[in-house]
DSSP file (Angstrom, degrees, kcal/mol; ACC not computed):
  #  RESIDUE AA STRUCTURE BP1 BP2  ACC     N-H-->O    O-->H-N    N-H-->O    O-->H-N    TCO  KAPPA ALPHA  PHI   PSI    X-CA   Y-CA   Z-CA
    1    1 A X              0   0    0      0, 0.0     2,-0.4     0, 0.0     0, 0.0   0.000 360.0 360.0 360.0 141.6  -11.0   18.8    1.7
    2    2 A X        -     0   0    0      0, 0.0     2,-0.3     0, 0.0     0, 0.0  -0.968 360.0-135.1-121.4 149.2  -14.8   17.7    2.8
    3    3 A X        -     0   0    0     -2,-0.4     2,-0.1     1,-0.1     0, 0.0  -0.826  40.1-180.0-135.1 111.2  -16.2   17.0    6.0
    4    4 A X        -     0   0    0     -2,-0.3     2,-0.3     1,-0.2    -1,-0.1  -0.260  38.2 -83.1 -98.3-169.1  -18.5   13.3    5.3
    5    5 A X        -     0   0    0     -2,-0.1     2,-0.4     2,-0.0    -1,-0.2  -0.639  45.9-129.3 -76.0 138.0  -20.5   11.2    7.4
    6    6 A X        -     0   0    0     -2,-0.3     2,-0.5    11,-0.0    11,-0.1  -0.952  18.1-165.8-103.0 137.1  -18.4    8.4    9.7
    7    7 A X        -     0   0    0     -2,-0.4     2,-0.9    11,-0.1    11,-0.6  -0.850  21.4-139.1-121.5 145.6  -19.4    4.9    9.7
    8    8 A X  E     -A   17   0A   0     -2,-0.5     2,-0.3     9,-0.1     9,-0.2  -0.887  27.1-171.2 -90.8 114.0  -18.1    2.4   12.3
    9    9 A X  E     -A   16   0A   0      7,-2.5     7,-1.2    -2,-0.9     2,-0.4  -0.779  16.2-143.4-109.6 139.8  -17.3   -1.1    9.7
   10   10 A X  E     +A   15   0A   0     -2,-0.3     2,-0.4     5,-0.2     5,-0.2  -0.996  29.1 168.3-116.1 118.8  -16.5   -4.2   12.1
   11   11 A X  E >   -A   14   0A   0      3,-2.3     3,-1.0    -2,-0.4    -2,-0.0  -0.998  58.7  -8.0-133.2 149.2  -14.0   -6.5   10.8
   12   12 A X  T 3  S-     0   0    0     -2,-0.4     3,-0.1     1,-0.2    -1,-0.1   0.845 131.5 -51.4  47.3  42.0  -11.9   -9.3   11.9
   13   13 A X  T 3  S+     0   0    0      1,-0.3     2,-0.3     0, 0.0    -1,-0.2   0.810 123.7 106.1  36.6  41.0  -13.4   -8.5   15.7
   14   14 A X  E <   -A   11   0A   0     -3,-1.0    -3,-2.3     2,-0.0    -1,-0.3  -0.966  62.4-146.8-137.3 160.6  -12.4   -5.0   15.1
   15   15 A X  E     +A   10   0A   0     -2,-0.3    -5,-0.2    -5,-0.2     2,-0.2  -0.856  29.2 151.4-111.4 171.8  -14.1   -1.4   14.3
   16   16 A X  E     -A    9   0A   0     -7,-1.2    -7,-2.5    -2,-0.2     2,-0.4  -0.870  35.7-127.7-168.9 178.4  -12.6    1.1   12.2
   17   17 A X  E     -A    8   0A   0     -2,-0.2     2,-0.8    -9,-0.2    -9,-0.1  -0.892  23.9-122.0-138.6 170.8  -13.6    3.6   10.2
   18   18 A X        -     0   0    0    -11,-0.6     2,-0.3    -2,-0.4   -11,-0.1  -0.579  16.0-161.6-101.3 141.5  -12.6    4.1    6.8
   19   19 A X        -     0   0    0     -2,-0.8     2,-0.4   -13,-0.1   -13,-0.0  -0.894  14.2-166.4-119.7 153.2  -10.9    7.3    5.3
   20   20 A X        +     0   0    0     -2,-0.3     2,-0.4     2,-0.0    -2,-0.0  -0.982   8.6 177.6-166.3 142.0  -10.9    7.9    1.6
   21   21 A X        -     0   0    0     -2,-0.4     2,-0.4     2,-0.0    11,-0.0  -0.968  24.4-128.7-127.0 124.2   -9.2   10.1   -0.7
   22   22 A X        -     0   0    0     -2,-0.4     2,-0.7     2,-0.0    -2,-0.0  -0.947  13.2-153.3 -82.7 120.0   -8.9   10.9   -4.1
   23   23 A X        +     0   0    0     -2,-0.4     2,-0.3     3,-0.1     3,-0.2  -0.689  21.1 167.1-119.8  81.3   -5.5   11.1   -5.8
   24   24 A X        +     0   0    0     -2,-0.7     3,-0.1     1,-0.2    -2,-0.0  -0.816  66.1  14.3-120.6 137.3   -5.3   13.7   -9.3
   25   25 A X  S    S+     0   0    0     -2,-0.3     2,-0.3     1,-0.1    -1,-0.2  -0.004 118.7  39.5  97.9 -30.8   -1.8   14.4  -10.4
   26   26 A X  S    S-     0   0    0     -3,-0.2    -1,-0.1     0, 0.0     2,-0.1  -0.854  89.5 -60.5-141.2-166.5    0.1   12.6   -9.2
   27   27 A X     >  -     0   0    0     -2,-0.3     4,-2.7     1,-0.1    -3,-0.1  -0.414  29.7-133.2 -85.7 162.9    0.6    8.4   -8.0
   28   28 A X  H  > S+     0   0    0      1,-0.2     4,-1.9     2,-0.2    -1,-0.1   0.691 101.9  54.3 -79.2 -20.5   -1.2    6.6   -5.8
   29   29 A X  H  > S+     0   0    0      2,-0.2     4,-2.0     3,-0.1     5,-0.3   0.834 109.5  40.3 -39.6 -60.7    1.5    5.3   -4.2
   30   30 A X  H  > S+     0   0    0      2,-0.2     4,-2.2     1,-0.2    -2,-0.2   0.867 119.8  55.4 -69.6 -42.9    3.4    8.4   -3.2
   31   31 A X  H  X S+     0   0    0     -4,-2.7     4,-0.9     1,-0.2    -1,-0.2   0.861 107.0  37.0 -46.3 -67.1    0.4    9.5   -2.6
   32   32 A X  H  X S+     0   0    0     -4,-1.9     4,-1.9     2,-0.2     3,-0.5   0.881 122.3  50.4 -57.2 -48.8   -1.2    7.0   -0.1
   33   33 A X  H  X S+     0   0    0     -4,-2.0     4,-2.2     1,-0.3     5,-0.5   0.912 104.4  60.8 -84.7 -35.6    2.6    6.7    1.6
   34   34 A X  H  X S+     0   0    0     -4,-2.2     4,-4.8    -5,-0.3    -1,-0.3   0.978 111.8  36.8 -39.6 -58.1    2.8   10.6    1.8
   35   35 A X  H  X S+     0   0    0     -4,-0.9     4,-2.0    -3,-0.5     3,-0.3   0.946 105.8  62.9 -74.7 -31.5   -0.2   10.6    4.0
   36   36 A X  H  X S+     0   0    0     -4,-1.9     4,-1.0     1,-0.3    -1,-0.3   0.768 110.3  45.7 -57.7 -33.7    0.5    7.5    6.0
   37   37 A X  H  < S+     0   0    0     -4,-2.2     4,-0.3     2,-0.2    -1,-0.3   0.981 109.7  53.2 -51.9 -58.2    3.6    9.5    7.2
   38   38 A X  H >X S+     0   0    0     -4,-4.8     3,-3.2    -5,-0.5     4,-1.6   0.946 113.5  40.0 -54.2 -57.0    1.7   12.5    7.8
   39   39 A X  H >X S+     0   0    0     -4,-2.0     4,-2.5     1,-0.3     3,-2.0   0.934 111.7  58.0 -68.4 -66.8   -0.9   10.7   10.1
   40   40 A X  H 3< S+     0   0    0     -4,-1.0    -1,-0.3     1,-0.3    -2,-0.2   0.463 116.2  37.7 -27.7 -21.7    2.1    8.6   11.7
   41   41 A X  H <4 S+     0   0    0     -3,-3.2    -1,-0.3    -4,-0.3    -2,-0.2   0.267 131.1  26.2-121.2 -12.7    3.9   12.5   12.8
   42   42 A X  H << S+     0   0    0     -3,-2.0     2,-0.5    -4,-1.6    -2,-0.2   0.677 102.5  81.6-121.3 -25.6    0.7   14.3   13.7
   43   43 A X     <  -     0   0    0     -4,-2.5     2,-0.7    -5,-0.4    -1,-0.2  -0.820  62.2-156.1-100.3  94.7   -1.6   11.9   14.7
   44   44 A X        -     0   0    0     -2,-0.5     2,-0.6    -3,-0.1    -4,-0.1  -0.467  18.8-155.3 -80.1 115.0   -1.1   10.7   18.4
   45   45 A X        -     0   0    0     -2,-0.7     3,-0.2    -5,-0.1     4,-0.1  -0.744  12.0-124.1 -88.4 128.9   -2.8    7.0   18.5
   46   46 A X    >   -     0   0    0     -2,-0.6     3,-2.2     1,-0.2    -1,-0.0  -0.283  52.9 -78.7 -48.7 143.0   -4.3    5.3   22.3
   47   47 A X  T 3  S+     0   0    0      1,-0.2    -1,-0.2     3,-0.0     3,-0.1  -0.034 122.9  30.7 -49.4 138.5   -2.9    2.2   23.0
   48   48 A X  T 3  S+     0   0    0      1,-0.3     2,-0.5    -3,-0.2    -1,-0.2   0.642  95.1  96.9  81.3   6.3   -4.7   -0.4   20.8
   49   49 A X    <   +     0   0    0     -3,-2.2     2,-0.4    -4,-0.1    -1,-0.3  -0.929  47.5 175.4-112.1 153.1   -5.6    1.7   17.8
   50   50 A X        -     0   0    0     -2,-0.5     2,-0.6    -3,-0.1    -4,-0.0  -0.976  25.8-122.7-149.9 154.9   -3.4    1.8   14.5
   51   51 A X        -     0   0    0     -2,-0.4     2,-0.3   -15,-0.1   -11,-0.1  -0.883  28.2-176.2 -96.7 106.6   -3.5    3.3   11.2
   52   52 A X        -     0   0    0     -2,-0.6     2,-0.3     0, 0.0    -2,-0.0  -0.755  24.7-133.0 -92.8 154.2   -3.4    1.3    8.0
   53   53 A X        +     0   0    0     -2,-0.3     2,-0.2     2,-0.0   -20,-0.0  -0.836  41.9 160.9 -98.1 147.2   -3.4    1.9    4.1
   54   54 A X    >   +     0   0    0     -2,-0.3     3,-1.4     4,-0.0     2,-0.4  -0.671  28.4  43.9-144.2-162.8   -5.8   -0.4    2.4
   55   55 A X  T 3> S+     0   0    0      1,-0.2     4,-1.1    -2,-0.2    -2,-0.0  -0.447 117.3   2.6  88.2-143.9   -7.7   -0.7   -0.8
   56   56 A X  H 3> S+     0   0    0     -2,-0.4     4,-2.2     2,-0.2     5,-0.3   0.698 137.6  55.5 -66.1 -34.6   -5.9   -0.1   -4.5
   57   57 A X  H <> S+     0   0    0     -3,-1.4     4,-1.6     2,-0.2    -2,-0.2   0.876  99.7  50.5 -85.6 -17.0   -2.8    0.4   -2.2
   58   58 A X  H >> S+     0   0    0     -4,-0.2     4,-1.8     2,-0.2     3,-1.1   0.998 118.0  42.4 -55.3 -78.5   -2.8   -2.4   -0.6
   59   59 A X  H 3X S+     0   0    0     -4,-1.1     4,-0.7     1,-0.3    -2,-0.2   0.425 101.9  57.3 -82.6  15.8   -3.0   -4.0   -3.6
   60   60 A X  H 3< S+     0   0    0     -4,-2.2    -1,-0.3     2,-0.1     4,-0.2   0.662 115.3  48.0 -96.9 -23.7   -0.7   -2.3   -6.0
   61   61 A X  H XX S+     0   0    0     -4,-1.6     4,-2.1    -3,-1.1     3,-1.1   0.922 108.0  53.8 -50.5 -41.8    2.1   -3.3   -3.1
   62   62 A X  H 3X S+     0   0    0     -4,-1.8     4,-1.9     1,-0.3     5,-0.4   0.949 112.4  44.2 -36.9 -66.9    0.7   -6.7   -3.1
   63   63 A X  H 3X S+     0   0    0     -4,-0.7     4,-1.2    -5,-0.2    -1,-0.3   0.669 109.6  53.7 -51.7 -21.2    1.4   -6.5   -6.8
   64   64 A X  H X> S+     0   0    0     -3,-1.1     4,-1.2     2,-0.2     3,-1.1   0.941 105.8  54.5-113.1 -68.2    4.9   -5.0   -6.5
   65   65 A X  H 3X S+     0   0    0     -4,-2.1     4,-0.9     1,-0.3     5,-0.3   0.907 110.0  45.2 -28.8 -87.4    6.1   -7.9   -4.1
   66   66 A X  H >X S+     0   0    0     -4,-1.9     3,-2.2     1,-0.2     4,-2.1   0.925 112.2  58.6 -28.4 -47.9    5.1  -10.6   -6.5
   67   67 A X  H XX S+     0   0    0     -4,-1.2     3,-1.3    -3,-1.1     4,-1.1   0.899  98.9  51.6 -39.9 -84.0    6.8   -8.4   -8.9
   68   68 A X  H 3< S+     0   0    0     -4,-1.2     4,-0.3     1,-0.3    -1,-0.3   0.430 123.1  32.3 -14.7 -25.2    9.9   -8.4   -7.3
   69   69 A X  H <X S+     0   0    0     -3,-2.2     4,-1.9    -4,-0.9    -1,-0.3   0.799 115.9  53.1-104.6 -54.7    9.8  -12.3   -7.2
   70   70 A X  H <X S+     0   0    0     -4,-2.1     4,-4.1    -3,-1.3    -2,-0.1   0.984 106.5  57.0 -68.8 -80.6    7.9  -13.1  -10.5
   71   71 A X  H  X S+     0   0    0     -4,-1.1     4,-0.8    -5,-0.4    -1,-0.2   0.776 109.6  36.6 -43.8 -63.0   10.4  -10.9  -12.7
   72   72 A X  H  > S+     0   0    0     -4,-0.3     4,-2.5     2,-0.2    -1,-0.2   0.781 106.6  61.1-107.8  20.1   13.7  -12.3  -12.1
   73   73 A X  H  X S+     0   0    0     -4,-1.9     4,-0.6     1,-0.2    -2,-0.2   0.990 110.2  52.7 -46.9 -58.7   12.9  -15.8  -11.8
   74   74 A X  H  < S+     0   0    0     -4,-4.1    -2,-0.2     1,-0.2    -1,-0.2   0.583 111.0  40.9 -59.6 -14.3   11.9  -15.0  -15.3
   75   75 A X  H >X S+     0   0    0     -4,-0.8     3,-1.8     1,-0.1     4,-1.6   0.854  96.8  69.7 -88.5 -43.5   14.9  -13.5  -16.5
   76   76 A X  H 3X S+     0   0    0     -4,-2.5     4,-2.0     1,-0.2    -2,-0.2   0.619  97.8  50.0 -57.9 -21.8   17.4  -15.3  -15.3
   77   77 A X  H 3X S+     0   0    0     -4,-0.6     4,-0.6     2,-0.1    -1,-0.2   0.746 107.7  54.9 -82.8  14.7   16.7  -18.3  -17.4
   78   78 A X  H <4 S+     0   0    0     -3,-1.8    -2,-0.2    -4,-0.2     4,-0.2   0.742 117.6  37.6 -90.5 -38.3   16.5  -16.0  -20.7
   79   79 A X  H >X S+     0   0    0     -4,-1.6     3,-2.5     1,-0.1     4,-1.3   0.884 100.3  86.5 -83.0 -40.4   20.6  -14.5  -19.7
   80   80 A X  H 3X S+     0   0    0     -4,-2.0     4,-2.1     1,-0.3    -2,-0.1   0.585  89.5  39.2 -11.2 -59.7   21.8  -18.0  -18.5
   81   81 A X  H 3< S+     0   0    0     -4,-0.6    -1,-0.3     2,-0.2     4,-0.1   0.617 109.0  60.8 -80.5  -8.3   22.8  -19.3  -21.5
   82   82 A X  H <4 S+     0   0    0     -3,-2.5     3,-0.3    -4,-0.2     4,-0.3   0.932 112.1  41.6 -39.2 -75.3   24.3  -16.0  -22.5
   83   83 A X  H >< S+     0   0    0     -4,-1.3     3,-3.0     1,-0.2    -2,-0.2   0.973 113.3  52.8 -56.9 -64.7   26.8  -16.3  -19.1
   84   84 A X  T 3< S+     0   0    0     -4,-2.1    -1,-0.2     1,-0.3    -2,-0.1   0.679  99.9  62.4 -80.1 -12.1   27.5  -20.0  -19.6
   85   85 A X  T 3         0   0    0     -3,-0.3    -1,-0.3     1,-0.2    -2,-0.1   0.626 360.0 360.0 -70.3 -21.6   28.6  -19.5  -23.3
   86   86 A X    <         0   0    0     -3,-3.0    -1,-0.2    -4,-0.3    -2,-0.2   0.585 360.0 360.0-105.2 360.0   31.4  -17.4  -22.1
C-alpha cells in the first residue's frame, strides 16, 4: 500500500474523493466487493457521507444486469420449439 496525494472532485453537488486500487491475481469483482465490505465493517461514516464502488466496477455490474436480461430472452426462443414438439 501507498500513501498519495487527495483531491476533493465535485460532482452532482457533491465532493468526494476518489480511492484507487489495483487488482493482480485475482477478479475485479471479488475484489472491488471484498473491500466495499471491509470499509462497510471498519469504517464508521458521519451522517451524510457514503461509500461507493465506481469505475470498471460499476460498469462490469452494469454489464452483468443486462446480462441477466439480454441472455435468456435470447434463449428461450432457440429451446421453444424444442418444448412445443413434445
Amino acid at each position: 500500500m501507498a500513501n498519495g496525494a487527495s483531491f476533493v472532485y465535485r460532482q452532482d453537488n457533491s465532493r468526494y474523493i476518489g480511492v484507487q486500487f489495483s487488482v493482480q491475481g485475482r477478479d475485479l469483482a471479488g475484489a472491488v466487493e471484498d473491500a466495499i465490505q471491509a470499509v462497510k465493517q471498519k469504517v464508521t461514516m458521519p451522517n451524510g457521507y457514503r461509500s461507493i464502488g465506481g469505475g470498471e466496477y460499476t460498469e462490469y455490474t452494469a454489464s452483468r444486469r443486462q446480462m441477466n436480461v439480454i441472455l435468456p430472452a435470447d434463449l428461450v426462443p432457440d429451446f421453444l420449439p424444442a418444448v412445443c414438439a413434445v
